[in-house]
VEXDREN-2710 file (C-alpha; in Angstrom, 1 decimal):
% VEXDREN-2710
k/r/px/py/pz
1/UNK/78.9/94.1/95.6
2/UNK/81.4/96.2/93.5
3/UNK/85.2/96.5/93.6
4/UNK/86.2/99.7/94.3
5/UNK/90.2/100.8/94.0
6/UNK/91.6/103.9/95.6
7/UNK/92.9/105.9/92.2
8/UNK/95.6/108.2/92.6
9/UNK/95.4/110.1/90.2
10/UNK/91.6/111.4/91.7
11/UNK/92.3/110.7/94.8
12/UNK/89.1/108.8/95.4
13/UNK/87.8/105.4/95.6
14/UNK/86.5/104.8/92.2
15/UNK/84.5/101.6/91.3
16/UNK/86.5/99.1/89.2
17/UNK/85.0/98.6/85.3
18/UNK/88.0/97.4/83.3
19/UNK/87.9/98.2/79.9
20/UNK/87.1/95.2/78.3
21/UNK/84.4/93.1/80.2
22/UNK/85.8/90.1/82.7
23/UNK/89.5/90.9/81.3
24/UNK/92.2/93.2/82.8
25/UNK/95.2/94.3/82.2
26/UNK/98.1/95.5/84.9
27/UNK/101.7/96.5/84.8
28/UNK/103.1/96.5/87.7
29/UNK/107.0/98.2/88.1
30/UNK/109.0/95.8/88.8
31/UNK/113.2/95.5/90.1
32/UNK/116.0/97.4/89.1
33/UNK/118.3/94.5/89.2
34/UNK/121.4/95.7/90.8
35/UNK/120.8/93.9/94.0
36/UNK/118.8/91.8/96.0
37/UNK/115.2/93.5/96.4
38/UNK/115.0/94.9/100.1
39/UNK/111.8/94.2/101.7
40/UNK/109.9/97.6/100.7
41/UNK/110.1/96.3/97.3
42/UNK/108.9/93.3/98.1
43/UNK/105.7/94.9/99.9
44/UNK/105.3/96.2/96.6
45/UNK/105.2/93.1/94.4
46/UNK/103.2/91.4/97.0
47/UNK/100.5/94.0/97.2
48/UNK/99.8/93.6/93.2
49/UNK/99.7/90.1/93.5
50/UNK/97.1/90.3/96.0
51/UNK/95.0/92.1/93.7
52/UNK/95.7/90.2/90.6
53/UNK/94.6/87.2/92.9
54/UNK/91.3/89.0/93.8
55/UNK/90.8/90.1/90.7
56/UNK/90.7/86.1/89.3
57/UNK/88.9/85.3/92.4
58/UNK/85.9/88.1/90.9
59/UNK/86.5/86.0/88.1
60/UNK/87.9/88.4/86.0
61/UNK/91.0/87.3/84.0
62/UNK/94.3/89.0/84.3
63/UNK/97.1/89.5/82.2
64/UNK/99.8/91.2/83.8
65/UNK/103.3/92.3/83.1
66/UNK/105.8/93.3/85.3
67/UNK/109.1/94.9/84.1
68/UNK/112.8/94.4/84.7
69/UNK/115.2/97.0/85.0
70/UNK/118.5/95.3/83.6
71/UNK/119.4/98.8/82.3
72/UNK/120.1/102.3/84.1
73/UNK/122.8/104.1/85.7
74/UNK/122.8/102.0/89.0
75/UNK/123.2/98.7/86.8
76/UNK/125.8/100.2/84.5
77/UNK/127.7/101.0/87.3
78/UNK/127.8/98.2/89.5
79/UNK/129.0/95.8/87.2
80/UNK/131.6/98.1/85.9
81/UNK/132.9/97.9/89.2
82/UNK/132.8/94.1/89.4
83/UNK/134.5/93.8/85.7
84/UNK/131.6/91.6/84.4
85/UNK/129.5/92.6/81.5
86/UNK/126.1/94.1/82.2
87/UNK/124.3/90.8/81.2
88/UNK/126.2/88.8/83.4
89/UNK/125.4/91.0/86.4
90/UNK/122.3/91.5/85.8
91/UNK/121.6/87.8/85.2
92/UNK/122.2/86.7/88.8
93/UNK/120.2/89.3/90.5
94/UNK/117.2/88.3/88.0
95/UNK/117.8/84.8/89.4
96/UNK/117.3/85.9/93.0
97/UNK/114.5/87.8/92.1
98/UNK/112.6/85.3/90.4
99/UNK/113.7/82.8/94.0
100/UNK/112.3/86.0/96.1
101/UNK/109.3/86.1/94.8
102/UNK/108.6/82.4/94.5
103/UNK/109.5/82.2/98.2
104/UNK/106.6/85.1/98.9
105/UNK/104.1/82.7/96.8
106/UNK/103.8/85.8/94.4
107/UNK/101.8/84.2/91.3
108/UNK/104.8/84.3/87.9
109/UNK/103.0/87.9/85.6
110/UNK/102.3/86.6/82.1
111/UNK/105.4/88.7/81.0
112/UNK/108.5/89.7/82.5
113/UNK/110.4/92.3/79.8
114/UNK/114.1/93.2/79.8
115/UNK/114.8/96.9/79.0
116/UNK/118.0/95.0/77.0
117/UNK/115.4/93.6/74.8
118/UNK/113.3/96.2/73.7
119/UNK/116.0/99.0/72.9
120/UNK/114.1/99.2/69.4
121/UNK/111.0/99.4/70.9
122/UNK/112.2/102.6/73.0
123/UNK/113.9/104.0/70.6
124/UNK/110.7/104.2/68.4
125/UNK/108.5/105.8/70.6
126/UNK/111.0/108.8/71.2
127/UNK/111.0/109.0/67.3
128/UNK/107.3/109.5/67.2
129/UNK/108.0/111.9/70.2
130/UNK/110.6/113.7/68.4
131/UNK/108.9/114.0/65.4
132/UNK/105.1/115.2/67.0
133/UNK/107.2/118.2/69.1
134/UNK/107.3/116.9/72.2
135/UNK/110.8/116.0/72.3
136/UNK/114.1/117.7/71.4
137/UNK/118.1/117.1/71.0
138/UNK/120.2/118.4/73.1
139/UNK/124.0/117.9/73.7
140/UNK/123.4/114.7/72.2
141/UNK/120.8/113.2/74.2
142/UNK/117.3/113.5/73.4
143/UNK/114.1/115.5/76.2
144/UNK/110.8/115.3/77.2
145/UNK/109.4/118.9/76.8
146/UNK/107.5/119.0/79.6
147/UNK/106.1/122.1/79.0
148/UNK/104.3/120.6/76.2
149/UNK/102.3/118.6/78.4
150/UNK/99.5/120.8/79.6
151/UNK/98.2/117.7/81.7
152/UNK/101.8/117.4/83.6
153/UNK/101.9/117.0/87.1
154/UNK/98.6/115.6/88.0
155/UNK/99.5/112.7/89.2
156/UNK/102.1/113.8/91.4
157/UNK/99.9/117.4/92.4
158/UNK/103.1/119.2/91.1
159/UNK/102.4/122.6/90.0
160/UNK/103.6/123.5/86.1
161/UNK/104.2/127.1/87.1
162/UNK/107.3/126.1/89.1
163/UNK/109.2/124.5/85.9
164/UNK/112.2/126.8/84.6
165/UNK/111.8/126.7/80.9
166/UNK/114.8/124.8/78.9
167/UNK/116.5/123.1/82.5
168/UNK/116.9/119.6/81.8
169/UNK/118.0/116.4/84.0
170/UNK/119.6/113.4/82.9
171/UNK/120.2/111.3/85.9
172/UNK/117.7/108.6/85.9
173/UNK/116.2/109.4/89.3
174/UNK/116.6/112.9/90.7
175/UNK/115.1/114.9/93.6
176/UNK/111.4/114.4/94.5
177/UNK/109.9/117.9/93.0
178/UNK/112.6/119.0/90.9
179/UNK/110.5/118.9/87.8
180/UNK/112.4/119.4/84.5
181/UNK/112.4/118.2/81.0
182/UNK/113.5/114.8/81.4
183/UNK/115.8/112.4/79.5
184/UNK/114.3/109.9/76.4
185/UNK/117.4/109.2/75.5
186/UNK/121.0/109.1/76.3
187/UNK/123.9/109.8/74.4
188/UNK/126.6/107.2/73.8
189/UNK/129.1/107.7/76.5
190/UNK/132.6/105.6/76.7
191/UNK/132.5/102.9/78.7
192/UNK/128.9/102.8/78.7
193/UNK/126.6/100.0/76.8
194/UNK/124.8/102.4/73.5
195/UNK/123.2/100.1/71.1
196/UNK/122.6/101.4/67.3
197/UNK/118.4/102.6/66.6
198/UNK/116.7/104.7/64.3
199/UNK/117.8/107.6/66.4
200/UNK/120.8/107.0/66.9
201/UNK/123.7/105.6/68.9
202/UNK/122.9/105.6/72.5
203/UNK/120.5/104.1/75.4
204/UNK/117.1/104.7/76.9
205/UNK/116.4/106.9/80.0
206/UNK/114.9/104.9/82.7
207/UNK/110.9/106.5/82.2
208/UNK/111.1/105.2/78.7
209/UNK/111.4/101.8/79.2
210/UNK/107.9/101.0/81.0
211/UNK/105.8/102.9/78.7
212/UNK/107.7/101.2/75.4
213/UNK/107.2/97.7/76.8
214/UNK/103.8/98.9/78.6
215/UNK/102.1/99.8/75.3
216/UNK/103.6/96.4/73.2
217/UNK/102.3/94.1/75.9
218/UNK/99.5/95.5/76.9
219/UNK/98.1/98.2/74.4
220/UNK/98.0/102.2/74.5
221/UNK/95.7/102.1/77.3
222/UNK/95.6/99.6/80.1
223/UNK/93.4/99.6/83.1
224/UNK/95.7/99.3/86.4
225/UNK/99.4/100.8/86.8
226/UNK/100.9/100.0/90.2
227/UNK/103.9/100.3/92.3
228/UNK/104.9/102.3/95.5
229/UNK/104.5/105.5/96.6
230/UNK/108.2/106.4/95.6
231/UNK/107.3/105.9/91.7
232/UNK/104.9/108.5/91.4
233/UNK/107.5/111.3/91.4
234/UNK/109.6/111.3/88.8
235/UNK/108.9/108.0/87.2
236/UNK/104.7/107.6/86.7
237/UNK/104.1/111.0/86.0
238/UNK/107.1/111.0/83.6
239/UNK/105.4/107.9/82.4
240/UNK/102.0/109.3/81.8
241/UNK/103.0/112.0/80.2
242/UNK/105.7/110.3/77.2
243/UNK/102.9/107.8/76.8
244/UNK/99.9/110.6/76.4
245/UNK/102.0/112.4/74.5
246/UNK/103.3/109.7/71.5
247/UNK/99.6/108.0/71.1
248/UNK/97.1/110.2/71.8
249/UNK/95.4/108.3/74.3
250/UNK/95.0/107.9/77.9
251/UNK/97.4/105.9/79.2
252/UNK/96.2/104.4/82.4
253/UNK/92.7/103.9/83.9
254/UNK/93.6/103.1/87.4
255/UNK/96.4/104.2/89.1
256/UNK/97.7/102.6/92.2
257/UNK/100.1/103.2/94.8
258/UNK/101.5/100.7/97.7
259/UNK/102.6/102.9/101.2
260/UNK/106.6/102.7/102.6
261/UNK/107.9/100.3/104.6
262/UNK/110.0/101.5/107.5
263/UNK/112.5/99.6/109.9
264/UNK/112.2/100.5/112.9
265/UNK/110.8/103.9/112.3
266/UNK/113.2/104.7/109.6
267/UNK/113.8/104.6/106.2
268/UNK/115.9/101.7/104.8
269/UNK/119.3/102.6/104.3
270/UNK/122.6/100.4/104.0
271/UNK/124.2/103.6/105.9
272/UNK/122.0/102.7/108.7
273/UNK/122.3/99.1/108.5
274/UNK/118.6/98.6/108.4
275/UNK/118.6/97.3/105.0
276/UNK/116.7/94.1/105.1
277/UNK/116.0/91.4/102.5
278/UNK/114.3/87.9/102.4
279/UNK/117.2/86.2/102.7
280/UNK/117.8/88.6/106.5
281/UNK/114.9/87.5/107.3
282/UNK/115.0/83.8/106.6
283/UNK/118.7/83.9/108.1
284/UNK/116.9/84.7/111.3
285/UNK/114.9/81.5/111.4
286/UNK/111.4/82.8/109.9
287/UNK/109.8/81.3/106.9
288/UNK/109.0/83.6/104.1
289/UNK/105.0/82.9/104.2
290/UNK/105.5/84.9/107.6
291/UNK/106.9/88.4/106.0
292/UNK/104.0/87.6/103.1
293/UNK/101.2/87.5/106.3
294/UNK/102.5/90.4/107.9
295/UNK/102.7/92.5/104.4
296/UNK/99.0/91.3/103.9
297/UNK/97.9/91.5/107.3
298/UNK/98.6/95.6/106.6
299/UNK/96.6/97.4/104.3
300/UNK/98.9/98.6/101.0
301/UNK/98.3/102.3/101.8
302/UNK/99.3/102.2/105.1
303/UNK/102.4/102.7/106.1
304/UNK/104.2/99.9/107.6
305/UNK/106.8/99.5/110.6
306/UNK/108.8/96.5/110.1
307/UNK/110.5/94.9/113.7
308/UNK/112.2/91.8/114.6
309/UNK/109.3/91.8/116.7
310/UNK/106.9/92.2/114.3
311/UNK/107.9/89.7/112.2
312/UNK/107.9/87.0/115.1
313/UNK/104.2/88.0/116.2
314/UNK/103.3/87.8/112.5
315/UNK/104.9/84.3/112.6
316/UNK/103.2/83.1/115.8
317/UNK/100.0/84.3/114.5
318/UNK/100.2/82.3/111.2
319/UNK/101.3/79.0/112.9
320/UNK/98.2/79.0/115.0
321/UNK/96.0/79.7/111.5
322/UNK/97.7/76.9/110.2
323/UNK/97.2/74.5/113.1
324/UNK/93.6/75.4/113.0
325/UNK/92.9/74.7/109.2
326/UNK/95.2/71.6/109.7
327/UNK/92.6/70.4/112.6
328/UNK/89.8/70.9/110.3
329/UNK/91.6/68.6/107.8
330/UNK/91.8/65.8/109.9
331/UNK/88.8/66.3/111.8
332/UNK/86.2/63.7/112.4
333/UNK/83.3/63.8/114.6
334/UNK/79.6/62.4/114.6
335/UNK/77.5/65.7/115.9
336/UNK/75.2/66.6/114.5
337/UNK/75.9/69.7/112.4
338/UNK/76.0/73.0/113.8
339/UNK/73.3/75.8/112.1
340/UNK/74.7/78.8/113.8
341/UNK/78.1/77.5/112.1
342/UNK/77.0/77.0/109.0
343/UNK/75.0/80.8/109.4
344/UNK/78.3/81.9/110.2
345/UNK/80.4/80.6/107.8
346/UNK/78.2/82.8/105.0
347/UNK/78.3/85.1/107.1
348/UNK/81.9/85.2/106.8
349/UNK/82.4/84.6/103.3
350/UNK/80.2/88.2/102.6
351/UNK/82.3/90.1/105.1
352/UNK/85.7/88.7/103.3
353/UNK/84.3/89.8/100.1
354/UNK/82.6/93.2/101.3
355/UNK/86.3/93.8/103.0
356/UNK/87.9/93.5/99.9
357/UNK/86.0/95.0/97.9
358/UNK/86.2/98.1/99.5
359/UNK/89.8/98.8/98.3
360/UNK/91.4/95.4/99.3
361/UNK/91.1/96.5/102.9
362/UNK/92.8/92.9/104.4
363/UNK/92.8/94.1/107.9
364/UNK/89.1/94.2/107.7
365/UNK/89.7/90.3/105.7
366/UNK/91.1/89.3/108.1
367/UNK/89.4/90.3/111.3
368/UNK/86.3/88.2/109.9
369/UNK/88.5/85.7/109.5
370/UNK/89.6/85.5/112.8
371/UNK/86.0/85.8/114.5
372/UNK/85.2/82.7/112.4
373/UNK/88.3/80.9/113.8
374/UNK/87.6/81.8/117.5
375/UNK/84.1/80.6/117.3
376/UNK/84.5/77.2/115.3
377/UNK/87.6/77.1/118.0
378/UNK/84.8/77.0/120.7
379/UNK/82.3/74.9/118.8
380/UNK/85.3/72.2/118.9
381/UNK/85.6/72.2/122.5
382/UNK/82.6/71.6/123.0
383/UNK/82.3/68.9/120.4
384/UNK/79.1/71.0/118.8
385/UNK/80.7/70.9/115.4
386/UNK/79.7/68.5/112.9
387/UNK/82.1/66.7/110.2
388/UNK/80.1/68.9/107.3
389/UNK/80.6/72.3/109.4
390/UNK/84.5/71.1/109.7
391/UNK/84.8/70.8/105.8
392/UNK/82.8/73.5/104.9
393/UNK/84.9/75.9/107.2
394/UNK/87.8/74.3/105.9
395/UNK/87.0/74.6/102.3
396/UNK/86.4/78.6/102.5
397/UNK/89.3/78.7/104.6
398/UNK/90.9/77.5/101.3
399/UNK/89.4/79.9/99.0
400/UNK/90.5/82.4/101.3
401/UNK/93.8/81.7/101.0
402/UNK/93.1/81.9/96.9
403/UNK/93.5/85.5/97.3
404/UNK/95.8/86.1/100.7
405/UNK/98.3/83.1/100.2
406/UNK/99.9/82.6/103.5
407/UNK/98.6/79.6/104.4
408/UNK/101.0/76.2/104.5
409/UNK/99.1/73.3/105.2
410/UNK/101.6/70.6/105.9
411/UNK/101.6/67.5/103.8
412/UNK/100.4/64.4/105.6
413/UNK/102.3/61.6/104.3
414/UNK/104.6/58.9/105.9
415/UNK/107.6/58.9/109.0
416/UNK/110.3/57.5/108.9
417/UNK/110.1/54.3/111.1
418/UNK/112.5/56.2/113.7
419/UNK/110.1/59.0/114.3
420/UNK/106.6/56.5/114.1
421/UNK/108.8/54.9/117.0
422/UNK/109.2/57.8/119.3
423/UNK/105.6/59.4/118.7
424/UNK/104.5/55.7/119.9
425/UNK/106.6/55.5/122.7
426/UNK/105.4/59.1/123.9
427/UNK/101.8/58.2/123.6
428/UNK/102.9/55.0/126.3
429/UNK/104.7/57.5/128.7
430/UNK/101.6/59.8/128.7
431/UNK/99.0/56.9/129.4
432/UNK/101.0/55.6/132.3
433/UNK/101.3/59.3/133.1
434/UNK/104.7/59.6/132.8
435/UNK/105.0/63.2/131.9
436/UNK/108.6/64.3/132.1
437/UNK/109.7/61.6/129.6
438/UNK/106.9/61.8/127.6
439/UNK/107.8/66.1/127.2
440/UNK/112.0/64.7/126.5
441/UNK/110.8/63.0/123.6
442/UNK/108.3/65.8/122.0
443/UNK/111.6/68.1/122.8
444/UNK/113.8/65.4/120.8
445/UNK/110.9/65.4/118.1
446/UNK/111.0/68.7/117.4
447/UNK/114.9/68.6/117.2
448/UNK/114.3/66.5/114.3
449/UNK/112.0/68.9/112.6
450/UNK/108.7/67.3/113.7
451/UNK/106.0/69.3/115.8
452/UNK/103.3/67.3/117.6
453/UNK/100.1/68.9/119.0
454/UNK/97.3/66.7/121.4
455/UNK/94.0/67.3/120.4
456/UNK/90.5/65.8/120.8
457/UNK/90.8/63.7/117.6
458/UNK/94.2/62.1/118.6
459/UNK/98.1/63.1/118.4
460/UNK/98.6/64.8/115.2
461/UNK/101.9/65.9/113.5
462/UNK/103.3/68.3/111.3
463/UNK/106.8/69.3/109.8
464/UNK/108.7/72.8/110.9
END
């Protein structure tokens, strides 16, 4: 079986052959850190860890880098406003990021760059830009020529006949199809942070940044760009076309695109009050592993429509996964083992991999998943499963959960003396039948953070 990854720039599925054999590289655009990340963003970063993860679980080895945004107009102003320096600002919403992230079990990228750090590096690719034609000075600031670009606009299908010759935008985001020569590089402004290059005073433009730190990390062509839907316009074709442009070569192999998240229907907005993050979500009383399942549990190019009921289905659905592989952990039985299990679980373990390899689809992932769960489920009840089909279901369970990661299998370890008390004094109120205390004190239990759940094999326990 072959990887194939849906390529936006063809619009097709296109099989995966990274440039150098077993190895791959990835940049994946990472947070403008004037904020907390909303949960679109978040869809974002955990779609490209899902396929640096399957990726490594081909075996192919990864090295990935995933910017950060501590510069641009958004940043500049927002501490302004606060009266803190830039760094200062930026510092603490880098912080949340990096507990975000951790949170979502999104695997650390081999680098993390700071625009702030590589001024030098920007500021000598629009030199090289400058000096090959395909930038110019204006006012100050320094342009992309777009109309030096024959190749501009394919990613985002834009049509070059539409550009008006000589208008130029500075604003580091502006309207989706107003396509104009765009700004390299800004002109010292007062009250703004300029730092002192080759070029002169001044800072970057936003484009600039990821293909400067892109091309030092990672080399003038890499195989897989990614990010959402919303960076393709202006930002990845402004990106392609700076980078083409100063080396020659092509800049990325695969380009790849995660769908938007909606609320409710309708596009985040803090005017709306449908602006949701992590912490919203964790205030409400899910765990985090639950927003992860329900981003995975949705193919990346399909759009998504986050609820409050959504979430809690997502959450339901992942507690009983849990409970399940947590039963096979602790399961002991002396049938005899199972063929039709065994058949099944290879079975299984093609389908996960024939899923996924047809452009990550997880829904499909998953829904082989789930067959296998129902039948070993039914093998159980009937005590027709063996110790060996238990581990062995278990164990791919596990490697699974290599690539999908929402799995959190609850440590097995000592209770307190308290709560060995009560379990022990439940299990007496049941055997003499006495039901109604025996229910007060799995209630009181689970008060204290301790769920308990009857099986075949015995009371077994788990944390919250």
């Amino acid at each position: 079986m072959v990887l194939k990854l849906y390529n936006t720039l063809s619009g097709e599925k296109e099989v995966f052959v990274p440039l150098n054999d077993g190895q791959a590289s990835m940049y994946s655009c990472g947070p403008t850190v004037y904020g907390f990340a909303h949960i679109g963003n978040l869809r974002a970063y955990v779609f490209a860890d899902v396929l640096r993860r399957y990726l490594e679980f081909k075996g192919c080895t990864v090295r990935q880098v995933m910017n950060i945004t501590d510069l641009d107009d958004k940043t500049i102003r927002a501490s302004k406003e606060q009266g803190v320096s830039l760094r200062e600002y930026t510092d603490k919403y880098i912080r949340f990021f990096f507990e975000d992230i951790d949170l979502l079990r999104i695997r650390r990228a081999d680098v993390y760059p700071r625009v702030t750090d590589h001024i030098n590096e920007m500021a000598d690719m629009v030199k090289v830009l400058l000096d090959k034609g395909y930038a110019y000075r204006k006012d100050g600031s320094v342009y992309f020529k777009v109309s030096e670009f024959p190749d501009y606009g394919k990613l985002a299908k834009i049509d070059l006949s539409r550009i008006k010759p000589g208008a130029t935008v500075e604003a580091d985001e502006y309207e989706k199809e107003d396509v104009r020569d765009f700004a390299l590089w800004k002109e010292k402004k007062a009250g703004e942070p300029f730092w002192v290059t080759v070029i002169g005073e001044g800072r970057p433009g936003w484009h600039i940044e990821c293909s400067a730190m892109s091309i030092k990390y990672l080399g003038a062509t890499i195989d897989i760009h990614t990010g959402g839907i919303d960076n393709i316009f202006p930002h990845h074709q402004n990106e392609i076309a700076q980078s083409e442009a100063a080396t020659g070569q092509k800049f990325v192999r695969y380009w790849m695109h995660c769908e938007h998240l909606l609320v409710d229907n309708k596009k985040m907005s803090k005017s709306l009050g449908n602006f949701i993050t992590l912490r919203d979500v964790m205030n409400r009383g899910y765990r985090s592993e639950a927003l992860r399942y329900l981003f995975v549990f949705s193919h990346y190019r399909s759009g998504l429509n986050f609820t409050w009921d959504s979430i809690g289905h997502a959450s339901n659905t992942l507690d009983r996964l849990n409970q399940f592989v947590e039963r096979l952990a602790g399961y002991n039985s002396k049938s005899r083992n199972n063929e039709e299990i065994t058949v099944l679980t290879g079975r299984t373990a093609e389908r996960f991999k024939s899923e996924m390899d047809n452009d990550l689809n997880t829904p499909g992932a998953f829904a082989a998943i789930f067959g296998m769960v129902g039948e070993v489920n039914t093998a159980i009840e009937k005590e027709d499963l063996s110790a060996g089909n238990a581990k062995a279901v278990y164990e791919l369970m596990l490697k699974f959960d290599s690539v999908l990661g929402v799995l959190t299998l609850k440590e097995k370890g000592e209770l307190p003396g308290e709560i060995e008390t009560l379990i022990g004094e439940r299990e007496k109120a049941r055997n003499r039948k006495d039901f109604k205390q025996a229910d007060e004190i799995r209630k009181k239990l689970e008060d204290m953070g301790i769920v308990l759940e009857d099986t075949k094999e015995g009371v077994r326990w788990r944390k919250k």
